[in-house]
C-alpha positions in Angstrom: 70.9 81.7 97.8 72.7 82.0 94.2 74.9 85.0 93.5 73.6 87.5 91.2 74.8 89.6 88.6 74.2 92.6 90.9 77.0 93.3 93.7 74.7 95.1 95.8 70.8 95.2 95.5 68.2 97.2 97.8 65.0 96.5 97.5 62.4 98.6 98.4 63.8 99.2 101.5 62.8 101.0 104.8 64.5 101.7 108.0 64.0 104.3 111.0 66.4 105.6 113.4 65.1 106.7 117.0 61.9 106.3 115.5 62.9 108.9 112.8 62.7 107.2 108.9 65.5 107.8 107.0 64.4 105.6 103.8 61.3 105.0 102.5 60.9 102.3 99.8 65.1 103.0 98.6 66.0 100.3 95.7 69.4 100.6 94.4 71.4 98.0 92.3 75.4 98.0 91.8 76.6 96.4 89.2 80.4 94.0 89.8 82.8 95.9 89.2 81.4 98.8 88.9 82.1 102.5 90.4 78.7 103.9 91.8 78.6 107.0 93.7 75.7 108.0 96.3 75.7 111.5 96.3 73.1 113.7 98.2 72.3 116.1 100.5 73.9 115.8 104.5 72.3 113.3 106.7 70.1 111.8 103.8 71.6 108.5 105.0 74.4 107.8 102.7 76.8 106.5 104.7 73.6 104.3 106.6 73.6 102.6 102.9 77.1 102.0 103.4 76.6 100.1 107.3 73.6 98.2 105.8 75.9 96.9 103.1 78.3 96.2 105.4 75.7 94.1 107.8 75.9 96.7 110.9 72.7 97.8 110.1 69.2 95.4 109.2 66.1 96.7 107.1 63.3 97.1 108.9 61.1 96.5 105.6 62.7 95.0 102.0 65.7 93.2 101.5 69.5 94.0 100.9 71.4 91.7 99.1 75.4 91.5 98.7 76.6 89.3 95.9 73.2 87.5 96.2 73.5 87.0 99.5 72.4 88.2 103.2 74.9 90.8 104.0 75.5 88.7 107.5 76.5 86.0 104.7 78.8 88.6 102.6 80.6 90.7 105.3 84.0 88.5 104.4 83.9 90.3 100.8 83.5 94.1 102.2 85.9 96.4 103.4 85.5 100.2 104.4 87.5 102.7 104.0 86.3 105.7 106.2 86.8 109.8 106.0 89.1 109.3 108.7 92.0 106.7 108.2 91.6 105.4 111.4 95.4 103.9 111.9 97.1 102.9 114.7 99.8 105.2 115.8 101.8 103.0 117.3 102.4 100.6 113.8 104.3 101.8 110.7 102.0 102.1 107.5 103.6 98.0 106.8 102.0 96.7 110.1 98.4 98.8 109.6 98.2 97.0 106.3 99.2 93.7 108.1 96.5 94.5 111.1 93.5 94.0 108.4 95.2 90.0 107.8 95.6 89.9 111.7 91.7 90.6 112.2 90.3 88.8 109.0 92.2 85.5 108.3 93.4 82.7 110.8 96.8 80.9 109.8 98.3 82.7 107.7 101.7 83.6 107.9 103.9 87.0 108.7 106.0 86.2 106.2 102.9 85.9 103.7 101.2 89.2 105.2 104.2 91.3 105.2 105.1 90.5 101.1 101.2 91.2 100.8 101.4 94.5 102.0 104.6 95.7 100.7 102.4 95.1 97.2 99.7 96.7 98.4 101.9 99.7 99.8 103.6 99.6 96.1 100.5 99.8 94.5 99.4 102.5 96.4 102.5 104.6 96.0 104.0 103.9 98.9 106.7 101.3 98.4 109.3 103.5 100.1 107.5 104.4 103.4 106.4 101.3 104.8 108.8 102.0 107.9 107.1 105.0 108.8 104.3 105.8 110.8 101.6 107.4 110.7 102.5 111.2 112.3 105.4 110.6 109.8 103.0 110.6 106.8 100.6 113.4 105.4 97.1 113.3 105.1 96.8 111.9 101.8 99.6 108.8 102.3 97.6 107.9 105.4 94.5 107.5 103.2 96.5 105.7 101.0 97.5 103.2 103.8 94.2 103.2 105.1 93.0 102.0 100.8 95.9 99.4 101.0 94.9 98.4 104.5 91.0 97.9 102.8 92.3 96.0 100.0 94.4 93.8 102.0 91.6 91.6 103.2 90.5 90.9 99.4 87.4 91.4 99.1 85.0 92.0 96.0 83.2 95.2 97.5 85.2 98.2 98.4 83.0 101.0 100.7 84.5 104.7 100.7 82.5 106.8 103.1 84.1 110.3 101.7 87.3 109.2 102.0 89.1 112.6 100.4 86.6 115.0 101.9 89.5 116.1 104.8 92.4 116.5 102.4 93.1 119.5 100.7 92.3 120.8 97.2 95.0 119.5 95.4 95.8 116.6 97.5 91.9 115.3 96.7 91.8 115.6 93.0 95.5 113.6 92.9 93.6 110.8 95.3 90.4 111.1 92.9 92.6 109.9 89.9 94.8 107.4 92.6 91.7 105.9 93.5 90.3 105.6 89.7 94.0 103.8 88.9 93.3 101.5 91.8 90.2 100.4 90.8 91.2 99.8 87.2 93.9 97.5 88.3 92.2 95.4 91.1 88.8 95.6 89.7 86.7 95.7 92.7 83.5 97.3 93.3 83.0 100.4 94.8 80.5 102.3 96.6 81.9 105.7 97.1 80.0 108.4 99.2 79.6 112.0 98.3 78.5 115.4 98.5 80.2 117.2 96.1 79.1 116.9 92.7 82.3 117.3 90.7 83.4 114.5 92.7 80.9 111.9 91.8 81.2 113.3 88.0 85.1 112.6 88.2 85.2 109.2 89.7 81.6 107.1 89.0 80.4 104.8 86.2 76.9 106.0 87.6 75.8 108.5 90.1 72.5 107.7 92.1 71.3 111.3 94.0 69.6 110.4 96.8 66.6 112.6 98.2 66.3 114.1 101.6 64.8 111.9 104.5 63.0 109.7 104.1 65.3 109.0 101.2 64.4 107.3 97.5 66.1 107.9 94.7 65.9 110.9 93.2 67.9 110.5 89.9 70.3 107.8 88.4 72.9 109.1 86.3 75.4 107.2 83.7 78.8 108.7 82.8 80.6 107.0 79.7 83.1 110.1 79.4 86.5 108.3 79.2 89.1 108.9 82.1 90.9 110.9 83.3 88.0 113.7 82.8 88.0 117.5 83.1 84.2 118.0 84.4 84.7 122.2 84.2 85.4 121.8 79.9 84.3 118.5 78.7 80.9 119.0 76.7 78.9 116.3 78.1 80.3 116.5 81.5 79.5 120.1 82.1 75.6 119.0 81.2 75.7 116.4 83.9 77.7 118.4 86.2 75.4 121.0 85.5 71.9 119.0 85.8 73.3 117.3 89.3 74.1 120.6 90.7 70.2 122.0 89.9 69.1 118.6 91.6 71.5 118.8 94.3 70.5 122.9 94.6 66.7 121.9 95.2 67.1 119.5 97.4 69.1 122.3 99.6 66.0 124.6 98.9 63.5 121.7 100.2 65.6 121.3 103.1 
C-alpha cells in the first residue's frame, strides 16, 4: 500500500471493550509533521487512539492507517512516550536512552548508541546529567529522558499519552514549550493526549475534541496563533480557549 499524505488516518472506525463500545464511526486524519492534540472528556478513549496507532489494539469495523500503511506494517516509525516515564532504576538517564536502540535495532554499535544519546540528552537539556539516574533526577528531567529515550528509535510518529499531567504547575508549562522546541527541530509528528484545554491551545496545530463513549468527533479546531502563546491574553486564543472549554463543559454535563 502507497504512503499517503496523511500520518495517521481513521476511518470510520468502531471498536468495543468487554463488549462495551468506545467508538462509533471515529475518522481522524494527522497531517506529517504536524502537532494534533485529542482532547476530551476521561475514559472517552483517547489514549485507546493512541494503542490502535501504535498496533496493540485492531478495529473491529473501518480501517486505521499509519503513513499509509497497516499499523502492524508501521509500528518501527512510532514511539510512546507515556504519563509515567517508565525508566529503569538501575540505568543512568545515558543507558535508558540506549535501552530503546537495545530493543529496536540489531547490529548496531555501543559506541554508535552512546554518541546518539548524548545528542539526544543534549537536545533535551540534559547534556550534563547523563551519569545520573533516575531517583537522582526530578520529575520533569525524567520526562525528558523518557522524550529522548522516544526519539532515539527515530521514528516519524511521536505518541504523548499526557506526558506532563504528573509534574507540577510550573514544571508543565516549561515542558509545554520544551516539547514545542523539540518538535520544531526534529520535525516529527505528534499525537499528544489531553484533558486540559489550555494545554491543547498551547501546544497543537489542531485540536480534535472527542465526545463521550461511544466516541466521534465532536469538533476540530485550527490554531495559527504563532509560538510561544499566552492562551489567558492573546485575542484569538482566549475565543478558542473559551469555545473548547463550553464544549468540554457539556460534555461534563452529558456525562
Amino acid at each position: 500500500m502507497p504512503e499517503s499524505s496523511n500520518a495517521i488516518r481513521f476511518d470510520r472506525v468502531g471498536v468495543a471493550l468487554g463488549g462495551e463500545p468506545i467508538y462509533r464511526d471515529l475518522s481522524i486524519d494527522v497531517r506529517e509533521g504536524e502537532f494534533l492534540c485529542l482532547l476530551g472528556p476521561s475514559g472517552c478513549g483517547k489514549s485507546t487512539a493512541l494503542r490502535m496507532i501504535a498496533d496493540l489494539l485492531e478495529p473491529q469495523a473501518g480501517t486505521v492507517e499509519v503513513l499509509g500503511r497497516r499499523p502492524e506494517e508501521a509500528w518501527d516509525q512510532v514511539a510512546f512516550v507515556f504519563q509515567a516515564p517508565r525508566l529503569a532504576p538501575w540505568r543512568d538517564a545515558l543507558r535508558n536512552v540506549t535501552l530503546a536502540m537495545e530493543l529496536r535495532f540489531d547490529g548496531m554499535s555501543v559506541a554508535a548508541m552512546n554518541e546518539r544519546a548524548r545528542e539526544l540528552l543534549t537536545l533535551v537539556g540534559l547534556a550534563r546529567d547523563a551519569h545520573k539516574y533516575p531517583r537522582q533526577l526530578s520529575g520533569g528531567e525524567r520526562q525528558r529522558v523518557a522524550i529522548a529515550r522516544a526519539l532515539a528509535v527515530e521514528p516519524r510518529i511521536v505518541l504523548m499519552d499526557e506526558p506532563f499531567s504528573a509534574l507540577d504547575p510550573n514544571t508543565r508549562r516549561r515542558m509545554r514549550e520544551e516539547i514545542v522546541d523539540i518538535w520544531r527541530q526534529t520535525g516529527k509528528t505528534i499525537v499528544f493526549v489531553t484533558h486540559d484545554v489550555d494545554e491543547a491551545v498551547t501546544l497543537a496545530d489542531r485540536v480534535v475534541l472527542l465526545s463521550r463513549k461511544p466516541t466521534t468527533v465532536v469538533e476540530t479546531i485550527t490554531i495559527e496563533a504563532v509560538r510561544p502563546r499566552d492562551v489567558q491574553t492573546e485575542r484569538g486564543l482566549v475565543a478558542v480557549r473559551e469555545r473548547l472549554h463550553a464544549l468540554f463543559d457539556a460534555l461534563e454535563e452529558a456525562g
